[in-house]
C-alpha positions in Angstrom: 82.5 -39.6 4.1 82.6 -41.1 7.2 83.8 -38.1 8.8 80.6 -36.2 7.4 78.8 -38.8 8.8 80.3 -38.1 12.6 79.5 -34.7 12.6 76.2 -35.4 11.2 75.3 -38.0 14.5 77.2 -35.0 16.6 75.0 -32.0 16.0 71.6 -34.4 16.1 72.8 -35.3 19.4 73.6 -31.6 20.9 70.1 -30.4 19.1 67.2 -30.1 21.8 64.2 -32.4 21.9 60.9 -30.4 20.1 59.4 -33.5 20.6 59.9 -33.5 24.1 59.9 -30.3 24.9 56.3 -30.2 23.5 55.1 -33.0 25.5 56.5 -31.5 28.6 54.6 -28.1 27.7 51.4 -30.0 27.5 51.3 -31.9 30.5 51.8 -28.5 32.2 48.8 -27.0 30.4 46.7 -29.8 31.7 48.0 -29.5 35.2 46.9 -25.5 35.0 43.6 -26.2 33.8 42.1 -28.7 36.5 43.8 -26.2 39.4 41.7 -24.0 37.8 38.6 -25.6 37.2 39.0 -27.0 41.3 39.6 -23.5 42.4 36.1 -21.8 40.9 33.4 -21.6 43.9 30.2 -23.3 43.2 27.2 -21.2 42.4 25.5 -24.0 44.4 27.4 -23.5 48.0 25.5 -22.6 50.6 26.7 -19.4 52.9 26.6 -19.4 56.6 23.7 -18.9 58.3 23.7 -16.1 61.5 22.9 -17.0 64.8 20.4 -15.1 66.5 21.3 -13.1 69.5 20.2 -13.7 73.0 17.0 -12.5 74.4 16.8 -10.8 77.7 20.1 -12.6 78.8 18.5 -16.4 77.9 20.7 -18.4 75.8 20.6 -18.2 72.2 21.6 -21.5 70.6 18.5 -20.2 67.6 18.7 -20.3 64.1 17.8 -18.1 62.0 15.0 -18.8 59.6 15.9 -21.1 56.4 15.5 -19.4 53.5 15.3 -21.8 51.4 12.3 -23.2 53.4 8.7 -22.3 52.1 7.1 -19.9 54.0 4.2 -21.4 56.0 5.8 -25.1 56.5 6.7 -26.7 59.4 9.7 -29.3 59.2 9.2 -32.4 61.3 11.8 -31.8 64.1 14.8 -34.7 63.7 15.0 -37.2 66.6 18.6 -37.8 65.2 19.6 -34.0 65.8 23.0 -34.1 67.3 22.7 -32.9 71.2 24.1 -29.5 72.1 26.8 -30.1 74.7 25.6 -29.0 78.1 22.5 -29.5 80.2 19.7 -29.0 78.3 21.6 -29.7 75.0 19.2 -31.7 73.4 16.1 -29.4 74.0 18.6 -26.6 72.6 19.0 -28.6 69.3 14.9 -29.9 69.2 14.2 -25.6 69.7 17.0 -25.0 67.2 15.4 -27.1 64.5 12.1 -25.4 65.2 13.1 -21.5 65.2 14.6 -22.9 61.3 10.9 -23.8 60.4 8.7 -21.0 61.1 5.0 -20.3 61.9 6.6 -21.8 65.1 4.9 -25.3 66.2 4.3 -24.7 69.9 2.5 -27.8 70.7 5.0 -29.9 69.5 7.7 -27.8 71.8 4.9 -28.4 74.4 4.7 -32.2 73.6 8.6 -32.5 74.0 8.1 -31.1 77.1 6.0 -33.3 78.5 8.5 -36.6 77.1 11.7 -34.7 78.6 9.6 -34.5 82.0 8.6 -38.0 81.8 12.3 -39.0 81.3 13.1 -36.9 84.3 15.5 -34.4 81.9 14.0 -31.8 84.0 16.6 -29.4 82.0 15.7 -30.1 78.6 11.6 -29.9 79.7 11.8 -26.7 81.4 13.5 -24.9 78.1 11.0 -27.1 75.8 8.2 -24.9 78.3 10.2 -21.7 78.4 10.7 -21.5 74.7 6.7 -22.1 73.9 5.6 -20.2 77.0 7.8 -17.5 75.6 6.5 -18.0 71.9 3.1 -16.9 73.7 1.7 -20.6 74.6 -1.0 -20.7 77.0 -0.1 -24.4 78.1 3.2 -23.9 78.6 3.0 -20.5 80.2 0.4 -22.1 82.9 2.6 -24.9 83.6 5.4 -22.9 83.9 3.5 -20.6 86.7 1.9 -23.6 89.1 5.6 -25.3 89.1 6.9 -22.1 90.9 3.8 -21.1 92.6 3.7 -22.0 96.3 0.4 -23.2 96.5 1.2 -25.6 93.7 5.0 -26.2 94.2 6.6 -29.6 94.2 9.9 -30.3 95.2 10.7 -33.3 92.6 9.5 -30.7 89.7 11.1 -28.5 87.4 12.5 -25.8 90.1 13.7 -25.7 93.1 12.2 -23.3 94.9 8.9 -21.3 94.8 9.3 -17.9 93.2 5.5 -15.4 93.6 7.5 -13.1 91.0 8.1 -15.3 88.3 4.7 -17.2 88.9 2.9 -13.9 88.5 4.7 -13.6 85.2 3.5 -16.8 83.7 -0.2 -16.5 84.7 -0.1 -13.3 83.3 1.1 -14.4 80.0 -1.1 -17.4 80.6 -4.1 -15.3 81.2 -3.7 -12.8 78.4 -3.3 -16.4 75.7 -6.8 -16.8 77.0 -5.6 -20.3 79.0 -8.6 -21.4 81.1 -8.3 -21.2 85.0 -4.5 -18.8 84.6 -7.2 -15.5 85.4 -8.5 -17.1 88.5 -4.8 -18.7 89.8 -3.5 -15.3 89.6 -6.0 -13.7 91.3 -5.4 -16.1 94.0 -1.4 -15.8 94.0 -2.0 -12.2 94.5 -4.2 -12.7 97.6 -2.2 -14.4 98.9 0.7 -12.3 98.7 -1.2 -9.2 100.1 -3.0 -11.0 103.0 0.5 -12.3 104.1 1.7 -8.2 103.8 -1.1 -7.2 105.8 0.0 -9.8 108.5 3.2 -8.2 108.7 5.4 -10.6 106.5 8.2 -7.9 105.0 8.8 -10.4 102.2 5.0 -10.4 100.7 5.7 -6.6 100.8 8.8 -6.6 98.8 6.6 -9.1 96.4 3.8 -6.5 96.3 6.5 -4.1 95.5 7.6 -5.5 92.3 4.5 -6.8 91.0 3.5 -5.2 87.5 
């Protein structure tokens, strides 16, 4: 009997485990599952947005419209945007914010302008200006001219040197937004310019040359 009783304790110990063998199976199931429920992509992420390319060889730095913004609204432009690095990094990020919210808001661009200026972050004003003057703002376009126009020219503004080409650009843009006074300071530039050709000066003459 008690022999019986050995082999009996013998084969329950050399038989495997269900028990645990099922336990272990499970554990394994669970461990499946949550890889797979971590691993779906949520309907709700958000893919990345393009950059748009640069104009005429100006930097880019623009975003593309938001989508998911409503047509027609304007976005109040976040004092707490993180600066771009380089000069004029924060105006890039200010004009960044405001390409992602169009109709454009040019006068605030403009009104940026003006605070950069005041700061003396003659960088960050002058794209603030170029970005509106570009978007077709009188304002800016105007103010953009008479900075680089000799008979307005200062030395502590924007530029560093008086350029007739690039202020005949801006009072024409100026002039065809319909900004008061841009007609009548281009007419003026251009005399200018053509009285100093017909004194001789070959440089007004190269000017004349390029004009559109």
């Amino acid at each position: 009997m008690a022999e019986q009783q050995d082999m009996a304790d013998s084969e329950t110990e050399d038989r495997p485990s269900h028990k645990g063998g099922a336990g272990k199976l499970i554990a394994v199931v669970v461990v499946l599952t949550i890889l797979a429920i971590l691993l779906v992509p949520s309907q709700d992420s958000e893919e990345p947005g393009s950059i748009a390319p640069a104009v005429n060889g100006e930097p880019p730095s623009l975003l593309a419209p938001d989508a998911a913004q409503p047509a027609g609204t304007v976005a109040p432009v976040s004092p707490q945007a993180t600066p771009e690095p380089g000069p004029g990094g924060a105006a890039r990020s200010l004009i960044r914010d405001l390409r992602a919210n169009p109709p454009f808001d040019l006068e605030r661009a403009f009104r940026a302008g003006q605070a950069f200026e005041a700061e003396q972050r003659r960088d960050d004003a002058y794209l603030m200006y170029f970005f509106a003057a570009r978007e077709g703002h009188g304002p800016s376009a105007l103010l953009l001219a008479r900075q680089v126009d000799p008979a307005t020219f200062n030395s502590d503004g924007l530029l560093a040197e008086p350029d007739e080409l690039q202020a005949n650009k801006w009072y024409q843009l100026a002039s065809r937004s319909g900004e008061p006074g841009a007609a009548e300071a281009l007419q003026a530039l251009r005399s200018r310019v053509e009285q100093q050709a017909l004194a001789g000066d070959q440089r007004a003459r190269r000017i004349m040359l390029q004009w559109k």
